[in-house]
C-alpha positions in Angstrom: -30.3 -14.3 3.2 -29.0 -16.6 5.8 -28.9 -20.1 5.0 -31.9 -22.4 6.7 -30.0 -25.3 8.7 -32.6 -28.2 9.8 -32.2 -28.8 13.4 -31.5 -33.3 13.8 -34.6 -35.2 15.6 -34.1 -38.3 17.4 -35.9 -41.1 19.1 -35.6 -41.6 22.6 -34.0 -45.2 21.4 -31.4 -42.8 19.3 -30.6 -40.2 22.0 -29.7 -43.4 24.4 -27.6 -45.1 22.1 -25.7 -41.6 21.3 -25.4 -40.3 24.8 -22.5 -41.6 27.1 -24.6 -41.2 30.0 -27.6 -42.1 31.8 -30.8 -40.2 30.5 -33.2 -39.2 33.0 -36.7 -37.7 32.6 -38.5 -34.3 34.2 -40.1 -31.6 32.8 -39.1 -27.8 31.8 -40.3 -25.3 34.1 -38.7 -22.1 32.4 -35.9 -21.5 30.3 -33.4 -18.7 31.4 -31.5 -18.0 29.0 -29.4 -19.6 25.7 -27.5 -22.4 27.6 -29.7 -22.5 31.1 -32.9 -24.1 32.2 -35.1 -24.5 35.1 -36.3 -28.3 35.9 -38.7 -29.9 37.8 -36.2 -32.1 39.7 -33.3 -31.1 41.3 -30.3 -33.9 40.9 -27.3 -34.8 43.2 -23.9 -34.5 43.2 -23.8 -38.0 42.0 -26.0 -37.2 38.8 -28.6 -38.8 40.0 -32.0 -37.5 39.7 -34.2 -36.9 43.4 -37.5 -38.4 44.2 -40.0 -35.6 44.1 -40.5 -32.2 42.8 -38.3 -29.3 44.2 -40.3 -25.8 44.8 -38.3 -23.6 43.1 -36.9 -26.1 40.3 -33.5 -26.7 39.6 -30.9 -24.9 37.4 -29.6 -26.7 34.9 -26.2 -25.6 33.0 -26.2 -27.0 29.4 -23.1 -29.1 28.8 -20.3 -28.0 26.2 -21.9 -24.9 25.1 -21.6 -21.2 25.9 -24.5 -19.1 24.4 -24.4 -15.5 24.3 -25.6 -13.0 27.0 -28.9 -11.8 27.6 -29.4 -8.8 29.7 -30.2 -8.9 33.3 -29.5 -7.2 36.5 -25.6 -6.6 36.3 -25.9 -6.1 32.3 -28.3 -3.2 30.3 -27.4 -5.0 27.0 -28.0 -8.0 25.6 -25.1 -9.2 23.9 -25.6 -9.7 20.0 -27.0 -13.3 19.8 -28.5 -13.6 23.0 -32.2 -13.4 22.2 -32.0 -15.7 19.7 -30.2 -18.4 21.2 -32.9 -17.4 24.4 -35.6 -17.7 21.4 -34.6 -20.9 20.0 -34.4 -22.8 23.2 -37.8 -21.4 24.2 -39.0 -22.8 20.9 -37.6 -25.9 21.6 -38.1 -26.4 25.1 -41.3 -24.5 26.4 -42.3 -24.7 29.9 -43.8 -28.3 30.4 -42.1 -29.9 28.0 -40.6 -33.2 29.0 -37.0 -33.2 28.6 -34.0 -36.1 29.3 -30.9 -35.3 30.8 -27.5 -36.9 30.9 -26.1 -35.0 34.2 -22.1 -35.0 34.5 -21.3 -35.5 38.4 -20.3 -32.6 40.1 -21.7 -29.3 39.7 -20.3 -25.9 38.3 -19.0 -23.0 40.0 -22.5 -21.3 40.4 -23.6 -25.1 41.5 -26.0 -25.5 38.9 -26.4 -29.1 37.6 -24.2 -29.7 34.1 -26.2 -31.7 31.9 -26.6 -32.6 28.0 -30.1 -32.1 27.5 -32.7 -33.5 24.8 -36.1 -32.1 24.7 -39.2 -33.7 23.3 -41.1 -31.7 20.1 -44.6 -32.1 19.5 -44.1 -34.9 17.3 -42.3 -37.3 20.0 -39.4 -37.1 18.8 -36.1 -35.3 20.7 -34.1 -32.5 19.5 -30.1 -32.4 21.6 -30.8 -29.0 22.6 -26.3 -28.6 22.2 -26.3 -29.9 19.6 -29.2 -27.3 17.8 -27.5 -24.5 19.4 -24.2 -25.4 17.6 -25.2 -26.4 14.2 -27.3 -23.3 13.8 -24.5 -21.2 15.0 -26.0 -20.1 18.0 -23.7 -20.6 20.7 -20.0 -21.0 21.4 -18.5 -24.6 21.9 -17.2 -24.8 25.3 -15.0 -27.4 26.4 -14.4 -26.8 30.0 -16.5 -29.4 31.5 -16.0 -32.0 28.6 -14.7 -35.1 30.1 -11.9 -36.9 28.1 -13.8 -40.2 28.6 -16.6 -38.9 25.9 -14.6 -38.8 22.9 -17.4 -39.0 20.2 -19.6 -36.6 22.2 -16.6 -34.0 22.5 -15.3 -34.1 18.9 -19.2 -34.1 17.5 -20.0 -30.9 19.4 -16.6 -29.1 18.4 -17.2 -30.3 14.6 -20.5 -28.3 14.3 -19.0 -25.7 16.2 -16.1 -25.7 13.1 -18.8 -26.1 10.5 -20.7 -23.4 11.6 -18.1 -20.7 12.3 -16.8 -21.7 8.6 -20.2 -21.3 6.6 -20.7 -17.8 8.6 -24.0 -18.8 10.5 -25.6 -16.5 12.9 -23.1 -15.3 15.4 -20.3 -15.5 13.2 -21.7 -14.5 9.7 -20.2 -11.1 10.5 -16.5 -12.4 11.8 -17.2 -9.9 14.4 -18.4 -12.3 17.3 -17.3 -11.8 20.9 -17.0 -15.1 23.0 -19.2 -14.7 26.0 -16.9 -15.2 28.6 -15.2 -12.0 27.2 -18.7 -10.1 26.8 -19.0 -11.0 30.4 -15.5 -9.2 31.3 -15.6 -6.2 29.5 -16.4 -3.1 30.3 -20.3 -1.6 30.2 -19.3 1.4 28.4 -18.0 -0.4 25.6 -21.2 -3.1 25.0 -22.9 -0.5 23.3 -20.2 0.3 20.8 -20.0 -3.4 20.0 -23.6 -4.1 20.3 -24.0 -1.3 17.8 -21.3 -2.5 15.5 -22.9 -6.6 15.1 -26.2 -4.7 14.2 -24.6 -2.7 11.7 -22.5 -5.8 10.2 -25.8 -8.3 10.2 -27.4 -5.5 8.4 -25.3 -5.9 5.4 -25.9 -9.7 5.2 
């Protein structure tokens, strides 16, 4: 059986002391996928967050992580992984919920908003939605936006990635994990070989 890892809850007092940035308030409109949500607001260049409501919502990119693939229009498979991670952020952040984010200036290369994000449970308190990925072994760490200025933030997020690749949680209880970014580049005849071969591995745990 797969050990249970409790997920950290902060108050919104804690979650401003820990993040390096400005947190800002709006609310989840729909959650696309391990490491992407939709947001009430939309947010500038500048990270700052715009008077109103947009139409559509705006995408956020979660900060420092890199979740697996669920499937979608170019992909038939989801990559081994990918519901849950979808699952777990659903759980955590349901349309509605009010949610703070601490937006990095700039955007990334599909101009979607790069953010560290804490969402609000039922109990008031806030769960850093990168930080629950990681410790449970849900997502990859990803470093390519991490700004050298956020030392603590960086190393924290890259030490639960360590921990959990080490105690074998979730993606990696196997050692047969694929990094998304690869997933994303390899062929579609072979995501069903590989799909197949996580399902048999996770089977014997």
């Amino acid at each position: 059986m797969a050990p249970q890892v409790e997920i950290n809850t902060y108050s919104l007092v804690e979650a401003r002391r820990m993040s390096p940035r400005d947190l800002q308030e709006t609310r989840v409109v729909r959650v696309i996928d391990g490491d992407t949500l939709v947001v009430e607001h939309a947010f500038d260049r500048a990270g700052q967050r715009q008077n109103g409501k947009t139409n559509k919502g705006a995408h956020i990119r979660f900060d420092g992580v890199d979740a697996p693939e669920i499937k979608h229009s170019k992909r038939a498979l989801d990559q081994p992984g990918g519901p849950a991670a979808f699952e777990l952020i659903t759980k955590l952040a349901p349309p509605n919920a009010r949610i703070w984010l601490g937006v990095k200036r700039g955007n990334d290369r599909f101009h979607r908003t790069v953010a560290d994000l804490w969402a609000e449970q039922p109990d008031g308190r806030l769960v850093w939605l990168q930080e629950a990925l990681l410790m449970t072994g849900a997502a990859w760490r990803l470093t390519d936006y991490d700004d050298k200025n956020e030392r603590w933030r960086n190393a924290h997020l890259s030490q639960l990635f360590n921990q959990a690749f080490e105690a074998h949680l979730a993606l990696f209880a196997c050692r047969v994990p694929m990094n998304p970014h690869v997933w994303r580049h390899t062929p579609e005849a072979r995501l069903g070989e590989i799909a197949a071969a996580a399902t048999r591995c996770s089977e014997t745990k």
